[in-house]
N, C-alpha and C positions, 0 to 999 in steps of 0.2 A: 544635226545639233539642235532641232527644232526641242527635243526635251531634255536639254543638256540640265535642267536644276534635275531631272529625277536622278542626278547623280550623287545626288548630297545624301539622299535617304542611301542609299546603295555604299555610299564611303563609310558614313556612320556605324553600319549593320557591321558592315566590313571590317573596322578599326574600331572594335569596340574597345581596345584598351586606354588608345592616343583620346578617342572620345569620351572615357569614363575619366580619363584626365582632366580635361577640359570643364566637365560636369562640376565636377569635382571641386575645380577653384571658382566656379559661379557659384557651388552650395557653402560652401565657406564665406565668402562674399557677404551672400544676404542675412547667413547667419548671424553673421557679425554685428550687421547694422539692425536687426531683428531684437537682437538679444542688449546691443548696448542701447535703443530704444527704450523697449518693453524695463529693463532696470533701473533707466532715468527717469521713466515716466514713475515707476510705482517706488523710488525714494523717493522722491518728489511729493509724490502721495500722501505719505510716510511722515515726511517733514510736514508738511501743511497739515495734517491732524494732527500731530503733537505740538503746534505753533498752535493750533486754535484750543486742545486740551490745556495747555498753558498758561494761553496770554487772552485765551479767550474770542469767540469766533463774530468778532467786528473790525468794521476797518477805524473809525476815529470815534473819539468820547468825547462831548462837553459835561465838565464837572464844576456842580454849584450852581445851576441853572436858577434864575428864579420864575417861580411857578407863571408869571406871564407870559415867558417867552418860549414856554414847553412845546405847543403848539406852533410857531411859527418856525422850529426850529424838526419837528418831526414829519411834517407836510409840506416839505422841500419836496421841488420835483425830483432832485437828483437821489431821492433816499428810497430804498428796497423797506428797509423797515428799519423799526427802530425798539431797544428795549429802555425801560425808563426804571428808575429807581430814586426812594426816597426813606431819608432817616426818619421811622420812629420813634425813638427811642432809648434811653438807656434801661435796664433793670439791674439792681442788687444783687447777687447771689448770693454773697454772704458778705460780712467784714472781716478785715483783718486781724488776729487778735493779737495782742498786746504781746504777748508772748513770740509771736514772727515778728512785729514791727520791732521787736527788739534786737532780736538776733538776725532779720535782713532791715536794717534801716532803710533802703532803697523800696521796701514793697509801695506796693497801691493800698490808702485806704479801703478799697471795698473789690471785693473780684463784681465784673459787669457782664451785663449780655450787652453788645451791640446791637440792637434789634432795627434791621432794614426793611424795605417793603419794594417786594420784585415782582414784576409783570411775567408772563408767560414767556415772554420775548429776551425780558435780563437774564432767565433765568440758564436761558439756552445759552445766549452769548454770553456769557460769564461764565459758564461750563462750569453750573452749581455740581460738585460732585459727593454721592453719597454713600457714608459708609455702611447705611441699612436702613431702610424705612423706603419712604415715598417724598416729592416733592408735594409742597403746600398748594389745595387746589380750590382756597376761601380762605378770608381776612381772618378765621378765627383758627386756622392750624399755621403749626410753627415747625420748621427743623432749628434742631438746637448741635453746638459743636461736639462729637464725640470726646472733646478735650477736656470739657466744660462740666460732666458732669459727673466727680470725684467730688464737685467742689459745693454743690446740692445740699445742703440738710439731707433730704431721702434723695436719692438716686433717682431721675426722671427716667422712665420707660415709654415707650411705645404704646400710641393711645392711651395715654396718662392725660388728663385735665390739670392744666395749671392756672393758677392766678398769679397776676406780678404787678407790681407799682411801678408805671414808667414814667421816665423824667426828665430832667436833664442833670449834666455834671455841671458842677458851679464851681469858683475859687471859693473855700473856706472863710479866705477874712476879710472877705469883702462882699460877698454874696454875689457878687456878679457871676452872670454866665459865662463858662467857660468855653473862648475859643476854640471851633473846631477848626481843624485842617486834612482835607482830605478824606476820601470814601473808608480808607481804614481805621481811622480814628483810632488807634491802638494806643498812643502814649497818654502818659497821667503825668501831672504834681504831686509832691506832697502836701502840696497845701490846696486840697479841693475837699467839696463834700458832693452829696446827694439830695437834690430839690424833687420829690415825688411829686407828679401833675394829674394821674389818670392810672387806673386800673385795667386792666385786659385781661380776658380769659381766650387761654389757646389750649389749644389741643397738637401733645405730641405727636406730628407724622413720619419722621425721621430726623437722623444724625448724619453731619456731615464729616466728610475728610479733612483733615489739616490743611491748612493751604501749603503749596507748593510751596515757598520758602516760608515758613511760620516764624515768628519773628520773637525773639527772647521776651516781652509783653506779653507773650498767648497765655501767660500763668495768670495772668490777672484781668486781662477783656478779651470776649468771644465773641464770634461771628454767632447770627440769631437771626434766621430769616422766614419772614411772613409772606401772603399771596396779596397783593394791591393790584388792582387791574388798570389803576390811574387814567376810566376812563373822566374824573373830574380829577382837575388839579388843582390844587389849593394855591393861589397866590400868594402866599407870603411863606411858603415853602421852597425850599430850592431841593433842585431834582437834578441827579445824575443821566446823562442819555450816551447810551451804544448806538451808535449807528451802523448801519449794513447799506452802503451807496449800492445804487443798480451799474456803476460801473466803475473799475478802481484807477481810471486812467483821473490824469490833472488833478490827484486827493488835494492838492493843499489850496489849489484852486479853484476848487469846488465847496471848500473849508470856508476859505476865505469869502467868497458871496453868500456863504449862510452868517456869515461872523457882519458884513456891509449891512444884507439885511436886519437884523437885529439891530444896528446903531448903537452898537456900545464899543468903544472903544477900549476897556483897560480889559479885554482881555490876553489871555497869555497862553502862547501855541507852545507844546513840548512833545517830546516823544514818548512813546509807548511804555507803559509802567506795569507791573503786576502789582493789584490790589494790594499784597503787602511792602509794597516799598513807599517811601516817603514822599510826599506830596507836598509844596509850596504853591499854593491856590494865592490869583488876585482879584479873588470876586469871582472868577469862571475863568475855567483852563478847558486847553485842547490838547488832547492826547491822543497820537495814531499809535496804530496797531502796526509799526513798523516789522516787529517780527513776524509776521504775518504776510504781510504786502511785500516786504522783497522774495519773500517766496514766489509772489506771481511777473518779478520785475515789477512791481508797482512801489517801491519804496518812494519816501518823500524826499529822499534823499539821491538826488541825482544822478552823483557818481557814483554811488551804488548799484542802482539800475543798470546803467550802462556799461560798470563795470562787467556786470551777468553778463547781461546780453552777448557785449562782443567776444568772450570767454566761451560762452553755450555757441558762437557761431564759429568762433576757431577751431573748438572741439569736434566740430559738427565736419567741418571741411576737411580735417584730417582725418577723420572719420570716413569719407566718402572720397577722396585722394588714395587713400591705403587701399581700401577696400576694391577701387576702381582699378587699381593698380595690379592687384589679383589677379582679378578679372582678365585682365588685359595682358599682362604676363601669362596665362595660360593658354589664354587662346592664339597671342600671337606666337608662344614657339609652334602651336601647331601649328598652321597656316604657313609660316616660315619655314617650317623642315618640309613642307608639302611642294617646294617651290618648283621642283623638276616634274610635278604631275601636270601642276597648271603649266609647266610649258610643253609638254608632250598635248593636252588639252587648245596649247594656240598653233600646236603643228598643224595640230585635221581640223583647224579651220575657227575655232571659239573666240568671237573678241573679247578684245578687253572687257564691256558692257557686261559679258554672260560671265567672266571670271568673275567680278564683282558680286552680282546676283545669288551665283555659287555661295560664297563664302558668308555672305546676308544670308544666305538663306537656312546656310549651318549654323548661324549664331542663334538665330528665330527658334527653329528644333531645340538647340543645347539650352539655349534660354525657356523653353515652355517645360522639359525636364529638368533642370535645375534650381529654377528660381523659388516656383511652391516646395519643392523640396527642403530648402534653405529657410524659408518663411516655417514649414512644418517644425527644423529641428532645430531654429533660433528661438521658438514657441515653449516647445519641448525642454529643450535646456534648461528655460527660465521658468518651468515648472518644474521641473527635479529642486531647481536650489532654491523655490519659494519654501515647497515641500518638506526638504531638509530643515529649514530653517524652523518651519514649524512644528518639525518634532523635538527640534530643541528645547523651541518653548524657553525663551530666553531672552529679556529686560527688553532693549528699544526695538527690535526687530522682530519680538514676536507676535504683535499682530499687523505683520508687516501681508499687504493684498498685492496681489500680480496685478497691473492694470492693463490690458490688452487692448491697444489702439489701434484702430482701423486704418487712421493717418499714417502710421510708424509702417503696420504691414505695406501698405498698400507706397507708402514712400521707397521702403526697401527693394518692392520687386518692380518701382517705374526705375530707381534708379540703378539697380541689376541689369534690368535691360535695355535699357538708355548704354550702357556702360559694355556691354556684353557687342553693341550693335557700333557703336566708336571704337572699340577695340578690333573689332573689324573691315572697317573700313582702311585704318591703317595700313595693313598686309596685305589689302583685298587690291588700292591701290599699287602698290608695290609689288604685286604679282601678276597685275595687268600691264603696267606699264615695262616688268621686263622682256627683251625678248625671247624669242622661244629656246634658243641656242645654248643663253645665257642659263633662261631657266632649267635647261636640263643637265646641264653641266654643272648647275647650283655654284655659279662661280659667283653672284650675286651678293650673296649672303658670307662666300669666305675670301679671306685675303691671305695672299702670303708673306711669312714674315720679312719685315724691314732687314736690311743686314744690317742698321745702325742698333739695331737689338739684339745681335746676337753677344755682344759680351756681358748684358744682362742673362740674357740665357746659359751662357757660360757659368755664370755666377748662382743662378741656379743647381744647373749641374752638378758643378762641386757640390754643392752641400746637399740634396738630394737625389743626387745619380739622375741616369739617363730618364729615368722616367720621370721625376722633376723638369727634364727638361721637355719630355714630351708633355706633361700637365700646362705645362706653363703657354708652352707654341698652340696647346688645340685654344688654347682660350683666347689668344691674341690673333691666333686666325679666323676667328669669326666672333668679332666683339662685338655685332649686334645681340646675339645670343647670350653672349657674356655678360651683358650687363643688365637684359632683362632676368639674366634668373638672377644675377646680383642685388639688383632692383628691387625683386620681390623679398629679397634676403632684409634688405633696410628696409624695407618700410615694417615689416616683421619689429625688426631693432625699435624703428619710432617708435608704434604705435605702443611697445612696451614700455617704452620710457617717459614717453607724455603720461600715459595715465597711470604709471606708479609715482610719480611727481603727482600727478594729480591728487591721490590718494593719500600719498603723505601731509599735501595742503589740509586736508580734511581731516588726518587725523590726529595732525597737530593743534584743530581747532577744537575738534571733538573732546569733551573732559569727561571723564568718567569719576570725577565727584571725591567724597571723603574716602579714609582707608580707617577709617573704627566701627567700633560697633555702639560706644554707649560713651557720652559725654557726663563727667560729674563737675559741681561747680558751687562752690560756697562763695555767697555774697554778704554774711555778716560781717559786723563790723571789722573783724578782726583780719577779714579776707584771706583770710590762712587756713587751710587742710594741714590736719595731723597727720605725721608719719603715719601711725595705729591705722589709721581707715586706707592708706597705701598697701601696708601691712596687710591686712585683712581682704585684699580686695587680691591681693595677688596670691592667697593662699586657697583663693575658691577654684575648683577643678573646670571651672566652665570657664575661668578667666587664663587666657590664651598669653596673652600680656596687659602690662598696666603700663602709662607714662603718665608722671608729672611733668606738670605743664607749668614752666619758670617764665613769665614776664615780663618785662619790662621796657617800656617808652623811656627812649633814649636822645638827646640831642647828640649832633658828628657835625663835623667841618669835612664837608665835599669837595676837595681842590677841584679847580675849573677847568684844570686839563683834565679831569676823572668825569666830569658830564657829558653821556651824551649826546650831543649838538643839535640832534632831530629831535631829540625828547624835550629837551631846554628850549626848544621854538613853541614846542608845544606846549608845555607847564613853566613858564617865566616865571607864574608868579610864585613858586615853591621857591626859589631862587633871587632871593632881596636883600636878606641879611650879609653882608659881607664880615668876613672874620679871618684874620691872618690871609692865606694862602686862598682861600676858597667861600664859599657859602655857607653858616650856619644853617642847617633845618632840624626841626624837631619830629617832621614823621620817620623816624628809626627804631628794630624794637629788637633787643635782644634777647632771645631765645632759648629754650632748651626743654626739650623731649624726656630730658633724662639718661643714662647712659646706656640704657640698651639701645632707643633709638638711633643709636650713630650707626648700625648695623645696616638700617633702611635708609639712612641718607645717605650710605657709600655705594647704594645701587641707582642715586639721582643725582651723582655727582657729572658733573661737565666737566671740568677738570680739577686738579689736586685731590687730594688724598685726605682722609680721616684718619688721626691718630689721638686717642682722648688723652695721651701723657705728653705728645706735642703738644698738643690744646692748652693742657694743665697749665703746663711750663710757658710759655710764649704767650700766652692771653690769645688761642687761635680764635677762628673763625670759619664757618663754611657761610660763604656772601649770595642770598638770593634777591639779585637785582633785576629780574626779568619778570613783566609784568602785561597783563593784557587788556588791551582798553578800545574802547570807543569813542573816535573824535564825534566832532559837532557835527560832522559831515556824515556819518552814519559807518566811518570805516575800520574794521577790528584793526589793531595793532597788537603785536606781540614784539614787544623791547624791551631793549635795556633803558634800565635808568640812568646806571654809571659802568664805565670801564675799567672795573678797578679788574686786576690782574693777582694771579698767585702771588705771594709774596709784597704785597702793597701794604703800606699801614695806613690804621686809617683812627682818626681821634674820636671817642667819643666821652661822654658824660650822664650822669644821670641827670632826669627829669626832675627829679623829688627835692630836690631845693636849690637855693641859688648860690653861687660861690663853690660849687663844686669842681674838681679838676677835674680837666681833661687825661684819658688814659690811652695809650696806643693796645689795639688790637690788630694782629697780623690774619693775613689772607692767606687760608693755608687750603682751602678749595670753593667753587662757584657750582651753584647748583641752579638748576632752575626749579622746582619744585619742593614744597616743604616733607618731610616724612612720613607723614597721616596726610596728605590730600593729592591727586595726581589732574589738579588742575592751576592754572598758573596765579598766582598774586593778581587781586583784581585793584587793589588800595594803594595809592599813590606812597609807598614806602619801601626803606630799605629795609629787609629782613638779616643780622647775624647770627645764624646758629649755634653753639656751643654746650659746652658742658655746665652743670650745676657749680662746679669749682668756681670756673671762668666769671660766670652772674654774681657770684661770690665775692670775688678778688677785685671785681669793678662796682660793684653796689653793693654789696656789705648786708645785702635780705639775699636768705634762703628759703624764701617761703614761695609757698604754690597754691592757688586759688582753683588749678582745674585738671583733672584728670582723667584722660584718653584711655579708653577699655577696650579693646579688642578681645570677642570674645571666641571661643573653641566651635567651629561651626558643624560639629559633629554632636555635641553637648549641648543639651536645654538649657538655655541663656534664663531659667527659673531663678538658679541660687543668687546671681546677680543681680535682675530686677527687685526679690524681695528684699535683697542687702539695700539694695541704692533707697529702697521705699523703706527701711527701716532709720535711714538716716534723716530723710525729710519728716519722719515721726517727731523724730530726737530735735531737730534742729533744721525750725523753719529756713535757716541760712543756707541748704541743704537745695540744690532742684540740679536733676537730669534730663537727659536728654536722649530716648530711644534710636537711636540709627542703624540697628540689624537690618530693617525692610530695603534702607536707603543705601547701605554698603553690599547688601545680593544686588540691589539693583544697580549697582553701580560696578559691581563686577561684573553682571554679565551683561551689561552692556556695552563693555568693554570688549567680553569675546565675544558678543552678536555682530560689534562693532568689524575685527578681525576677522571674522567671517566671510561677513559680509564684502568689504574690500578685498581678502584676498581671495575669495572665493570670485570676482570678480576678474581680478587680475589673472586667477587662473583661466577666468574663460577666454582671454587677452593671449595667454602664453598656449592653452590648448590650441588656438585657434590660428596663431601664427607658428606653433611648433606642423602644423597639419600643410599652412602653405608653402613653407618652405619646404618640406617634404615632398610634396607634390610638384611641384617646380622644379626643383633638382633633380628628383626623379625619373620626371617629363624628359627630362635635357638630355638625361645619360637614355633613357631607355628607347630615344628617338636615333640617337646615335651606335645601334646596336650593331650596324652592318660595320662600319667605322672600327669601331673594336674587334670583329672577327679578322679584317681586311690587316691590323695590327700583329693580331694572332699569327695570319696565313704567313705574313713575311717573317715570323720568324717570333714573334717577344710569346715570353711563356707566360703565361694565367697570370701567375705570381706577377711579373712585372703588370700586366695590364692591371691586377689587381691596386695594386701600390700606384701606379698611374693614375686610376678612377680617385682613390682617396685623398694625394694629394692635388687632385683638382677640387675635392669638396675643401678642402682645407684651405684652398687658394679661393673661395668664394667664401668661406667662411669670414677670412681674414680682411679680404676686400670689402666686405658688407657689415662687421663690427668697424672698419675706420668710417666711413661714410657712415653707416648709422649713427653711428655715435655721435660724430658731430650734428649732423641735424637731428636727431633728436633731442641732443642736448639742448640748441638753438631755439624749435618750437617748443618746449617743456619752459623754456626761458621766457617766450611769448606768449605763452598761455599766462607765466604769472605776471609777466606785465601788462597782460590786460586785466587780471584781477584785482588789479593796485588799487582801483578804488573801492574796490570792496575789502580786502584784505593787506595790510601792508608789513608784509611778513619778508624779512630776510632772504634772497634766494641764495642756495648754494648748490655748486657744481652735484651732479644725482650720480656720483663715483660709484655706489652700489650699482644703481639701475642699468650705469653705462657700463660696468663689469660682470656684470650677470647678463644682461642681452649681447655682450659680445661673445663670451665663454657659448653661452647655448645659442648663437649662429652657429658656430664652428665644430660642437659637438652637436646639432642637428644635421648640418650639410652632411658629415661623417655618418650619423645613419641614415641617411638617404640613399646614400649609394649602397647600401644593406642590399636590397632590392635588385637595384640593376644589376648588381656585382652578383648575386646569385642566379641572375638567369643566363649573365652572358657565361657562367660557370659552368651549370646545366645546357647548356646551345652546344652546337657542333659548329667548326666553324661553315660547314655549306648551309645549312639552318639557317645560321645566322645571315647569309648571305643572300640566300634566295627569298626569306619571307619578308612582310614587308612590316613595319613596327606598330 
C-alpha cells in the first residue's frame, strides 16, 4: 500500500461517468460565482458612468466662493484636483416683443445667454456635453446652447465671429442689481432690465445639449460657456469649485476642515443637486455628489452606506453557501456510495490516514479540471449576454462594458477549491473512521425502516400503490443521501428566490420616464387651448393620440384615520390645519387625461375598476396616493400618503376662491402610476383622476392649458413639429415641448432594463435547473445495481419506472417546502438590511415561491429522464456486475 493514492488516478480513468459527475457540479459552482461577479462588477460600472454623465464626475462642490478663498480651498491636501468656475456674464439675445408679452404675460423681458467661464478641469466634471462642435480651448471661443439659437437675429454657425454686450440683470425700478441664486441662474421678474458693462468677441466653437432635466425657463436663458484657466483669480469675484478628493472615505469630514480652515462660519452643507435644479445659497453652500458616492459605499449618508454594504455581504454569502453547497452535494454522494470500496481498501491493510489522502487527493484532480473550466464558461457566458445586449443597441444598457476582474476569477477558483477540499474531508472522515465490515456491507450510510412509520407508509401506499411505497422506504432508508440531493434541490429554490426579489427591488426603483412624445402648452392670459387646435392635432396621420390635460389645485379634508402614520411622522407639517374630522391641505389636484386616457389607466390600476359613466354619475375618482421620496437620511421611500380604500369618500373644494363648497368624490379605484408617465409621483400630493364631466360638475372650468401627443412611431413626426411651430408663430402664448428622443429612450430602457434582469435570472434558473439535475441524477444512477436487484425479484420496468419518478416527486415536494421557506426568510433579510437605503414595503415573493417550487418538481421529473433510460436499456446481470 506504499502507493495506495496511485489509486485515485486509476478510479477516476475508471468511473469516468460518477467522475464527470462530480466535475460537473464544481464547473457549475464556479460558474456561478464567475458570472454573478463579472455582472456586478460591470452594472456597477454602468451605474457609476451614467451617475458621473449625470450628476457630473466630482465628489463635493463649494458654490459662491469669494475669489480669496479659491486658493486655500483647491490646495488642500486631501484634494486630487479641482475644477473652478465663474460667472461672466449676462448677454441679450433679443427682446421680447410686445406682441408675446401680450399673449404670454408670464414671458422674460429679454431672452439671455448665461455666459460662464470653465477650466479644463469644470469642463470634465460637469460632463459639458456636445451636440456638435468642439469644446472652448481660449477666452475668446464660446459654445452656445443648441436651444438658443432660433432666437438669433441670424442664426450663429460654427466658426461664426460674434460680438455681444455683457452685463448684468438689474430690477427695472429700482436699478439695483439683481440677486443671483445659484450656478443656474435660470429664473427672471417681470420687473428687471439690462445694465450693458463690457463688450466681447468670441468665436463660435460648438453647441451644447440640453441639460438633463431643462427646465420650463430654457425659452428664455441659456447656458453660454467660455475657456478661463483661472490661473488668477479675481477677488471680488466668487467662483464655484468641483472637487475630486484623493480619497472618498470621511467626505463630510474632510469637508468640514476645509469649511474650519477657511473661518467662515454661515456656510450651508446640502446634498447633491443637478445644475438645473434650484438652489438656496447662504453666501457659500456645499453640495456632495451623493449620487455618485453611494455608488462606491461612500455616501454621506451613513445608513446608506451601510445599508449596501451589509446587503452586498448577505448577497455574497448566500452566494458562496449555495454554491458550496454544490460542490459538496456532489462530491459527497460520491465518496458515500464509494463506502464498501474503502472498506474492502481497510481489509488489505489502508489506514484511515491513507483513506483520507485518497479522497484529498481526488478532490485536487476534480478541482484542477473543473475549476478553470468553470472560470472559462462563467467568462464565456457573460460574453454571449454582453454581446447580445449590444446588438440591441438599446437606451441604458447599450454601452454597457463587461469588466473582467482578476479578484472575482481568482476569488471564484480559491473558493471552488477551498470548498471542493471541505467537502471532502467530510466523507473522507467518515469513511475512515468506518469499519471495514460495516463499510462493505454499506450498512453505514442505510438504516432500516422504523415500524412506528410504517402506517405512514401505508398511507402512501394507498394513494400511490406499491411503488409509492417503495419510493418513499428507499428514501427514509438512507436519509443521509436524502437530504443531500434535497439539499441541493433548496438551495436551487433559494438562490431563485433571493435574487428575483432582488430584481424586483430594482426594478421597482428603476423608472423608465414619460409615455408621450410632444407636450403643447399655452401660457397666455387666457390659459385656455381651443377645441380647434385638439381638433386639428388629432386629424394629423402621424398623431397616434391627443389628451387634454384638465387641472386643477384642489383643497380635501384628509380624515386622520386615512393618514399614513409613517408618512405623517415624516411630513407633520402638511398636516396642521384641523377641519371637521381630519386635516385640511391644499396639495390636491384633480385631473383628467381626457376620455380616451382611461383606457391606459385601467392597465395601472391597483385595484377597482374604471368606468367613465360610473365616474359621470357618482363624481368617481381613480386615487394616486403613492409617492417616492428621499428622507434627510439619504433613504428612497416609496409610500402611501393616505389609506383611502375603494369605495371611501372623500371632500374636496376648489382652489379658485373662498366660500366655496365642499363636494364628496367616491373612490372607485387606486392606481399607483399616472397614464403618460411609468414613474412614481415625486411631489408631496394627492393626485384624483377623472373624467372632464367630473372637473366640470366640481369646478365649473372646462378648459385645458395642455396637451399630451403621442405620436405614430412608424410615421415622420414632420406634420406635427411644423403644426406645433405654426402655432408659436400665431401666438407667442403657444411653446412645446419635443420628447420623441426621451420616450425611445425611455422605452427601451425599459426593455434593456428586462433584459438585462431577466436575462440574469435566467442565468440563476439555467444554472440551478443544471444542479439539480446533476444531483438527482448522480443519486439514481449510483444506485443502478439497486434497481436491477428490484428487477431480479420480480417488479417490472414499469413499476420500477413509476418508482424512480415518484421519488423525484418526493424530492421535488420536499425541497419546494424547505425552500420556500428559507428563501422566503433570506429574501426577507436581504431587504431588511436594505432598509436604510431603500424603505420600500416587503411582501410575501408568492410568484417566486410558486415558480421555484413548480420547477423543483418538474426538474427532479426530468432527471430521472436519464437514469430511467439506461436502467431501461441495462440487462439485469449488466446492471449487476458493472460497477456505476
Amino acid at each position: 500500500m506504499n502507493n495506495y493514492t496511485g489509486l485515485t488516478e486509476r478510479y477516476l480513468l475508471g468511473q469516468k461517468k460518477r467522475s464527470l459527475l462530480v466535475i460537473i457540479g464544481i464547473i457549475l459552482s464556479v460558474t456561478l460565482i464567475t458570472a454573478i461577479g463579472t455582472i456586478g462588477l460591470s452594472y456597477r460600472d454602468k451605474l457609476i458612468r451614467q451617475a458621473t454623465h449625470d450628476f457630473g464626475d466630482y465628489h463635493v462642490s463649494f458654490n459662491g466662493v469669494p475669489g480669496d478663498f479659491v486658493s486655500k480651498i483647491v490646495n488642500q491636501a486631501t484634494v486630487e484636483s479641482a475644477g473652478t468656475v465663474n460667472r461672466i456674464g449676462y448677454a441679450v439675445i433679443s427682446n421680447t416683443s410686445s406682441k408675446e408679452k401680450r399673449e404670454n404675460p408670464n414671458a422674460a423681458p429679454y431672452r439671455y445667454l448665461n455666459i460662464k467661464g470653465y477650466d479644463p478641469d469644470a469642463m470634465n466634471k460637469l460632463q459639458v456635453q456636445l451636440d456638435s462642435g468642439r469644446l472652448p480651448q481660449n477666452p475668446n471661443e464660446i459654445i452656445l446652447s443648441a436651444e438658443s439659437l432660433s432666437y438669433f437675429k441670424s442664426k450663429p454657425t460654427l466658426g461664426e465671429h460674434m460680438t455681444i454686450n455683457v452685463g448684468s440683470r438689474v430690477i427695472a425700478s429700482t436699478g439695483e442689481l439683481k440677486p443671483i441664486s445659484g450656478l443656474g441662474d435660470f429664473g427672471w421678474d417681470l420687473d428687471e432690465g439690462f445694465h450693458p458693462q463690457f463688450q466681447r468677441q468670441f468665436t463660435i466653437v460648438g453647441f451644447t445639449k440640453p441639460f438633463n432635466n431643462s427646465s420650463w425657463s430654457s425659452r428664455f436663458i441659456f447656458q453660454a460657456i467660455t475657456y478661463v484657466n483661472h490661473q488668477k483669480i479675481d477677488p471680488d469675484q466668487t467662483y464655484f469649485i468641483y472637487l475630486k478628493m484623493k480619497s472618498m472615505d470621511h467626505m463630510k469630514e474632510k469637508t468640514k476642515n476645509i469649511i474650519s480652515s477657511l473661518q467662515m462660519n454661515d456656510m450651508d452643507q446640502g446634498s447633491a443637486q443637478q445644475l438645473s435644479r434650484e438652489n438656496y445659497i447662504k453666501n457659500m453652500r456645499v453640495e456632495y455628489n451623493n449620487e455618485l458616492l453611494e455608488l462606491y459605499g461612500k455616501s454621506t449618508h451613513e445608513g446608506v452606506n451601510q445599508s449596501i454594504i451589509l446587503a452586498f455581504i448577505a448577497v455574497i454569502l448566500i452566494i458562496i453557501g449555495c454554491t458550496s453547497a454544490v460542490i459538496y452535494n456532489a462530491f459527497h454522494i460520491s465518496v458515500l456510495e464509494r463506502t464498501s470500496q474503502f472498506g474492502m481498501l481497510r481489509c488489505i491493510g489502508a489506514t484511515p490516514a491513507q483513506i483520507r489522502h485518497i479522497v484529498v487527493k481526488e478532490a485536487a484532480l476534480l478541482s484542477l479540471i473543473g475549476i478553470p473550466i468553470g472560470l472559462f464558461t462563467g467568462t464565456i457566458l457573460m460574453k454571449l449576454l454582453f454581446y447580445n445586449i449590444s446588438l440591441l443597441t438599446l437606451g441604458f444598457l447599450n454601452d454597457m462594458q463587461m469588466v473582467i476582474s482578476l479578484p472575482i476569477l481568482a476569488g471564484a477558483g480559491v473558493l471552488g477549491l477551498l470548498t471542493v477540499f471541505l467537502s471532502a474531508i467530510g466523507p473522507a472522515r467518515s469513511a475512515a473512521k468506518t469499519s471495514p465490515l460495516e463499510a462493505i456491507t454499506s450498512t453505514g450510510v442505510t438504516k432500516v425502516e422504523q415500524v412506528n412509520n410504517i402506517a405512514k407508509s401505508l398511507i402512501i401506499k394507498r394513494i400511490f400503490g406499491i411503488e409509492g411505497q417503495f419510493a418513499i422506504r428507499n428514501i427514509k432508508r438512507n436519509k443521509k443521501r436524502f437530504r443531500i440531493t434535497a439539499f441541493s434541490m433548496i438551495i436551487s429554490m433559494v438562490l431563485f428566490i433571493v435574487f428575483n426579489g432582488l430584481i424586483g427591488l430594482l426594478t421597482l426603483t428603476t423608472h423608465s420616464g414619460i409615455d408621450y412624445s410632444y407636450s403643447l402648452q399655452y401660457d397666455g392670459s387666457s390659459r385656455r387651448i381651443d377645441d380647434s387646435v385638439y381638433t386639428d392635432l388629432v386629424k394629423l396621420d402621424a398623431v397616434d393620440q391627443a389628451y387634454p390635460f384638465y387641472n386643477h389645485q384642489m383643497t380635501a379634508i384628509i380624515p386622520k384615520n386615512k393618514i399614513n402614520p409613517k408618512y405623517y411622522e415624516l411630513t407633520k407639517g402638511m398636516y396642521q390645519v384641523d377641519e371637521g374630522q381630519g386635516y385640511r391641505t391644499d396639495n390636491n389636484y384633480l385631473q383628467s387625461y381626457g376620455e380616451h386616457a382611461l383606457k391606459m389607466l385601467n392597465a395601472k390600476l391597483v385595484t377597482g375598476t374604471v368606468d367613465k359613466e360610473i365616474m359621470d354619475r357618482e363624481n368617481g375618482v381613480i386615487l394616486i396616493q403613492k409617492l417616492s421620496m428621499i428622507t434627510e437620511n439619504g433613504k428612497q421611500l416609496i409610500i402611501d400618503q393616505t389609506q383611502f380604500k375603494v369605495g371611501d369618500y372623500i371632500q374636496i373644494r376648489s382652489n379658485r376662491g373662498r366660500g366655496e363648497a365642499y363636494q364628496n368624490v367616491k373612490v372607485l379605484g387606486i392606481a399607483d402610476q399616472g397614464p403618460l408617465t411609468n414613474e412614481y409621483n415625486e411631489s408631496a400630493g394627492i393626485t384624483y383622476l377623472t373624467t372632464p364631466k367630473v372637473i366640470m360638475n366640481l369646478t365649473g372650468d372646462d378648459t385645458y392649458s395642455r396637451i399630451f401627443i403621442l405620436a405614430h412611431s412608424d410615421l415622420s413626426n414632420k406634420p406635427i413639429t411644423d403644426y406645433l411651430k405654426s402655432l408659436t408663430q400665431k401666438d407667442a402664448g403657444f411653446n412645446y415641448t419635443n420628447r420623441v428622443a426621451e420616450l425611445e429612450q425611455a422605452q427601451n430602457d425599459a426593455i434593456t432594463a428586462k433584459i438585462f434582469f431577466y436575462g440574469f435570472v435566467g442565468i440563476i434558473v439555467l444554472i440551478a435547473f443544471l444542479n439539480i439535475l446533476n444531483t438527482v441524477s448522480t443519486n439514481l444512477i449510483l444506485r443502478t445495481k439497486e434497481f436491477a436487484v428490484l428487477k431480479a425479484i420480480g417488479m417490472t420496468q414499469r413499476e420500477v419506472n413509476k418508482m424512480i419518478l415518484l421519488e423525484g416527486i418526493f424530492y421535488g415536494v420536499y425541497a419546494a417546502i424547505y425552500g420556500s421557506i428559507i428563501g422566503t426568510g433570506l429574501s426577507f433579510g436581504v431587504h431588511y438590511l436594505l432598509r436604510g437605503m431603500l424603505d420600500i414595503e416587503w411582501s410575501l415573493p408568492w410568484l417566486s415561491v410558486g415558480i421555484a417550487a413548480s420547477g423543483a418538481v418538474v426538474t427532479a421529473l426530468i432527471a430521472t429522464a436519464w437514469p430511467l433510460y439506461r436502467i431501461t436499456k441495462s440487462t439485469i446481470v449488466d446492471s449487476l456486475r458493472k460497477e456505476n
